[in-house]
SELOTI-701920 format. One line per 2 residues: number of its first residue (from 0); their letters; for each residue y, x, z of C-alpha. Coordinates in steps of 0.2 Angstrom, whole numbers, plus 2048, in hexadecimal, padded with zeros to 3 digits. Each point is the difference from the previous one (the first is absolute). Example, Ala and Ser with C-alpha at 12.3 -4.5 7.8 and 13.67 -1.06 7.14 Angstrom:
# SELOTI-701920
0 = AS = 7EA:83E:827 | 811:806:7FD .
END
This chain:
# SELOTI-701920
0 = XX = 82A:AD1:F1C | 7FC:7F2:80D .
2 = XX = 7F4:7F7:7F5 | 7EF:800:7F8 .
4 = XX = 808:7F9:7EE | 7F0:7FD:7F3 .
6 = XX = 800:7F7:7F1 | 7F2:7F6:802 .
8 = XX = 7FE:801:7EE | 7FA:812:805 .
10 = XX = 7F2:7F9:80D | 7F9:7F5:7F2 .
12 = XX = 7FF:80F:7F3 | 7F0:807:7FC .
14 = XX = 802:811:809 | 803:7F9:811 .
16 = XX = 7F2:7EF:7FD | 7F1:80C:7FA .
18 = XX = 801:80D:80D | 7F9:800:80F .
20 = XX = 807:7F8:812 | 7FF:812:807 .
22 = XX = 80A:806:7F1 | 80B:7F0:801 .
24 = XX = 805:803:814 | 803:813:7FD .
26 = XX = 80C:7FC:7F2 | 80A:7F4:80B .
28 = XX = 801:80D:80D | 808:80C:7F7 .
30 = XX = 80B:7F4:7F8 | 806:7FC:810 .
32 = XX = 800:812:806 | 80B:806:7ED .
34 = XX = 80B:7EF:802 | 805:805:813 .
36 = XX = 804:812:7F9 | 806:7F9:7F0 .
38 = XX = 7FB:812:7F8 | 7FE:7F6:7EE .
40 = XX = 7EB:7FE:802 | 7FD:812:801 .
42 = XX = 7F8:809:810 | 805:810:7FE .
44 = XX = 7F3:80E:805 | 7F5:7F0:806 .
46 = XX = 7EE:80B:7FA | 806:80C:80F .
48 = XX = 7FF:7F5:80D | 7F4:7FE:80D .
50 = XX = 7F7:7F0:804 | 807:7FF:810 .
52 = XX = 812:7FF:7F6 | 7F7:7F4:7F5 .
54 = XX = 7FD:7F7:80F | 80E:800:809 .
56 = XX = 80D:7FE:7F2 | 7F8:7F3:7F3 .
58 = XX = 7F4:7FB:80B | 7F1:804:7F4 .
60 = XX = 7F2:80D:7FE | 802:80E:7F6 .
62 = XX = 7EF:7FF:7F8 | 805:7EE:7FA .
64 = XX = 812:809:7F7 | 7F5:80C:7F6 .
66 = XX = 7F6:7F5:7F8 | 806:7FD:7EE .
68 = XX = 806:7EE:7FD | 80B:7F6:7F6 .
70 = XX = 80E:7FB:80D | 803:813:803 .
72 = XX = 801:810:7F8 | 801:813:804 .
74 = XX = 80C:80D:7F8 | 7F9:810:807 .
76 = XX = 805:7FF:812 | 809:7F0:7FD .
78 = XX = 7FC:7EE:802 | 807:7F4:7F7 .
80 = XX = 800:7EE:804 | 7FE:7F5:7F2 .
82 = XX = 80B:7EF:7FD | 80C:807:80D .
84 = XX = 810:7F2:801 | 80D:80C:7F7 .
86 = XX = 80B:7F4:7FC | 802:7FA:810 .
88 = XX = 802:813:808 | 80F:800:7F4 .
90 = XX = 809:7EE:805 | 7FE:808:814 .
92 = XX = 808:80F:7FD | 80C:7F9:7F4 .
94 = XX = 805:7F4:80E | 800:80A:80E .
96 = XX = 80D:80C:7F8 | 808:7F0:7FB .
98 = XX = 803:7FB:811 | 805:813:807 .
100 = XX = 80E:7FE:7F4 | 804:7F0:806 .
102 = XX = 803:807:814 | 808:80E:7FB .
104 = XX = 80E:7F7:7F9 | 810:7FA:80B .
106 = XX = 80C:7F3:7FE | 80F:80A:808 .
108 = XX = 80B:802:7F2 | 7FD:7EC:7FD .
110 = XX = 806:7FD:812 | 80E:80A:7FE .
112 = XX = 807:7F9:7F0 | 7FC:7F0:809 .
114 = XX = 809:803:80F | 810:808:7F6 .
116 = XX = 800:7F0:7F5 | 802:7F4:80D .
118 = XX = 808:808:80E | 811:7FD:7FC .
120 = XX = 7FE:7ED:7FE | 7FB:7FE:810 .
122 = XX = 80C:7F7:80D | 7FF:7FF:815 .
124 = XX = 7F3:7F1:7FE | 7F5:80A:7F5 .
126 = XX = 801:810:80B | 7FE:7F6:80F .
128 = XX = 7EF:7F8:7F8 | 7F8:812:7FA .
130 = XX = 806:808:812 | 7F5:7F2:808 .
132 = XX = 7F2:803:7F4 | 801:813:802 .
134 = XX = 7FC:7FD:812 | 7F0:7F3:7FD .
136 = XX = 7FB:80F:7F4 | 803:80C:80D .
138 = XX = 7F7:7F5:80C | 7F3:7FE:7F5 .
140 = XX = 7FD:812:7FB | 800:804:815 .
142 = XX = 7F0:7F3:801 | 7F8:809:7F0 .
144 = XX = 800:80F:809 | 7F9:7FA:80E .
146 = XX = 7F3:7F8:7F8 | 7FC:80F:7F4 .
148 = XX = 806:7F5:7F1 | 80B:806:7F2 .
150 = XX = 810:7F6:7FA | 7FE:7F6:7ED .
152 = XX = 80D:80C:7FA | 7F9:810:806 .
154 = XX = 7FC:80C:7F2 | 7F3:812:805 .
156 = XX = 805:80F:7FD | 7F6:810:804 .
158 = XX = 80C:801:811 | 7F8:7F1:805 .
160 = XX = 7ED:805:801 | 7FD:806:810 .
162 = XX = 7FC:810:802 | 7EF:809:809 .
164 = XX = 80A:807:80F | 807:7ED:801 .
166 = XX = 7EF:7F9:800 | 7FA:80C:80D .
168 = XX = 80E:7FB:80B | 7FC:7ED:7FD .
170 = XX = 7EE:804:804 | 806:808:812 .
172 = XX = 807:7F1:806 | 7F3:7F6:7FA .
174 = XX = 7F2:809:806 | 7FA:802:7EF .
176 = XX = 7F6:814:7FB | 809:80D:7F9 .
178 = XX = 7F1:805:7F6 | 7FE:7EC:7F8 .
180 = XX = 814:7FE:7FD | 7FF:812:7F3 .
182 = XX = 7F1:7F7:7FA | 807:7F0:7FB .
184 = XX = 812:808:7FC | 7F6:809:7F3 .
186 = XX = 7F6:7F3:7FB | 80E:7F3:7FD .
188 = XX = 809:80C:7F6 | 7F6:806:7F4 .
190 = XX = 7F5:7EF:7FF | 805:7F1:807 .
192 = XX = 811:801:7FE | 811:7FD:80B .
194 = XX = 804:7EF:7F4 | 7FD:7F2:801 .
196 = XX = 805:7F2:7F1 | 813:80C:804 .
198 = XX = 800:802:813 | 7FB:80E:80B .
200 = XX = 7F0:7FA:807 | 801:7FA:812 .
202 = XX = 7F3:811:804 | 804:7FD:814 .
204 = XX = 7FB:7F1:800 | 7F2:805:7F5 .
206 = XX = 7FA:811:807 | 7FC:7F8:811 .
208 = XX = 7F6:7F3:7F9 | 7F7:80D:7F5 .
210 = XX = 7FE:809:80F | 7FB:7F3:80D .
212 = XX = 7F3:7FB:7F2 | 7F9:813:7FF .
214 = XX = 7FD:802:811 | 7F6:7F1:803 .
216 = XX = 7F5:803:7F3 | 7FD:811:807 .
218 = XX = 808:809:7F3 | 80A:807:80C .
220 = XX = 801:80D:807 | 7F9:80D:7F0 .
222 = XX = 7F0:806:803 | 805:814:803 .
224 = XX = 80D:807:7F4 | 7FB:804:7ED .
226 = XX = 804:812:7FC | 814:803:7FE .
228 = XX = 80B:810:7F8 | 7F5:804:7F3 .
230 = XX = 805:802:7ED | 807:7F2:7FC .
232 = XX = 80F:7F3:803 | 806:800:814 .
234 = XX = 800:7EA:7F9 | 7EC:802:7F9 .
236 = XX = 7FB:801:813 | 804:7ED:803 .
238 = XX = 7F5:7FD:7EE | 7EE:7FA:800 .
240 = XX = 7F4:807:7F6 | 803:7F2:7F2 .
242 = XX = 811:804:7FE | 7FD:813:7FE .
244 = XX = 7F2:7FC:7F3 | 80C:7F4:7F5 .
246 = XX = 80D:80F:801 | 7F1:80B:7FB .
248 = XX = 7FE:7F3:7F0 | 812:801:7FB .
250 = XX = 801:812:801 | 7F1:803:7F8 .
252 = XX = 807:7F6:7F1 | 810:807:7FE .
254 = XX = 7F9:815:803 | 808:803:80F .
256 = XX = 7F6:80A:805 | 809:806:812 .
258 = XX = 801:7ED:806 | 7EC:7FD:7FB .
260 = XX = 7FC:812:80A | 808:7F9:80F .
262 = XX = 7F8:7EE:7FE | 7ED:80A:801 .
264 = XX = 808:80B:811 | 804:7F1:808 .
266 = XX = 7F1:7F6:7FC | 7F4:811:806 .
268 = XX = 809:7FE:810 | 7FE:7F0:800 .
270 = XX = 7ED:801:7FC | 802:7F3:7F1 .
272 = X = 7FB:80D:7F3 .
END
């Protein structure tokens, strides 16, 4: 989820009114941290974590999260976040398989009843007209690819995603690092995501932006390279340590066991233990 959604119904309650601003700014921290994950208000593990994690992932002390108070509570290793927006959780989801659904359909067979319907009614004036159109569409389409914008018509497939090796390539002509395209290839896949409102996102165009942006902040070049091959994902190298630690969470939750021993090698290597 993208947003902080509370009830304010919930910051005029009693729990939240009678505790104190420390507890008060704690418990929007988290909520912020469990809404970003949306792991249901429940950090798993959470009593393991060091204070620098604390820190650097919900950006609070871990002396403040042991306290007892009324906005939060502990399950043995556990913490659960109290007046965590379910409800909204489940209208994300629900919408966001909703619209998967949505792009995965294609009109084809439409078009093609379409076309069968009509095609014999039509006469040398009508061919004439939709042979001109074809070439302004044609025209049209030779722009859109210049520009790096996709026709109203066009409808993704898995074909259409451009590949790691393909990015490379683009980055070589572009002066653009190896080492950042895998990076962001592996990013926008498993995050951000190659569509946008139905059409392939215009990533070029993006990517050297991004890019541009990154090294004129001084993000870039890395500081020297974070340790590689070890046991875990060839994809997890690309991760940050927030990442690995919210696929420590899930795994965690569900007892896999082989994915969370994985998550603590590469955060030891990493020196976020």
């Amino acid at each position: 989820m993208q947003w902080l959604n509370l009830n304010i119904a919930t910051l005029d309650c009693e729990a939240f009114v009678f505790s104190t601003p420390v507890e008060q700014s704690v418990w929007l921290n988290m909520q912020r941290y469990c809404i970003g994950q949306e792991n249901g208000g429940v950090i798993t593990g959470a009593r393991t974590w060091t204070n620098r994690q604390w820190q650097q992932v919900v950006r609070v002390d871990r002396k403040d999260v042991l306290r007892e108070s009324r906005l939060w509570e502990w399950q043995a290793d556990d913490l659960r976040v109290k007046f965590y927006p379910h409800d909204s959780q489940l209208e994300v989801e629900a919408k966001r398989r909703g619209a998967t659904q949505r792009h995965s359909k294609r009109p084809a067979e439409h078009d093609a009843q379409h076309d069968a319907e009509h095609g014999a009614e039509h006469d040398a004036e009508q061919v004439a007209e939709r042979t001109g159109k074809e070439r302004e569409g044609k025209e049209r389409e030779k722009k859109g690819k210049e520009s790096g914008a996709l026709p109203r018509n066009f409808h993704l497939s898995e074909a259409d995603i451009p590949t790691s090796e393909q990015c490379l390539q683009w980055g070589r002509e572009a002066g653009v690092p190896e080492d950042w395209i895998r990076a962001k290839h592996t990013v926008t896949t498993g995050t951000h995501g190659w569509v946008r409102n139905g059409q392939l996102i215009q990533w070029q165009t993006l990517w050297r932006a991004w890019f541009e942006g990154d090294r004129a902040k001084g993000r870039w070049p890395k500081k020297p390279a974070q340790p590689t091959g070890g046991d875990w994902p060839a994809e997890w190298d690309a991760y940050d340590a927030e990442k690995v630690r919210g696929i420590a969470t899930g795994a965690a939750a569900s007892g896999e066991a082989t994915t969370l021993k994985k998550c603590r090698a590469w955060l030891a290597a990493h020196h976020e233990l």
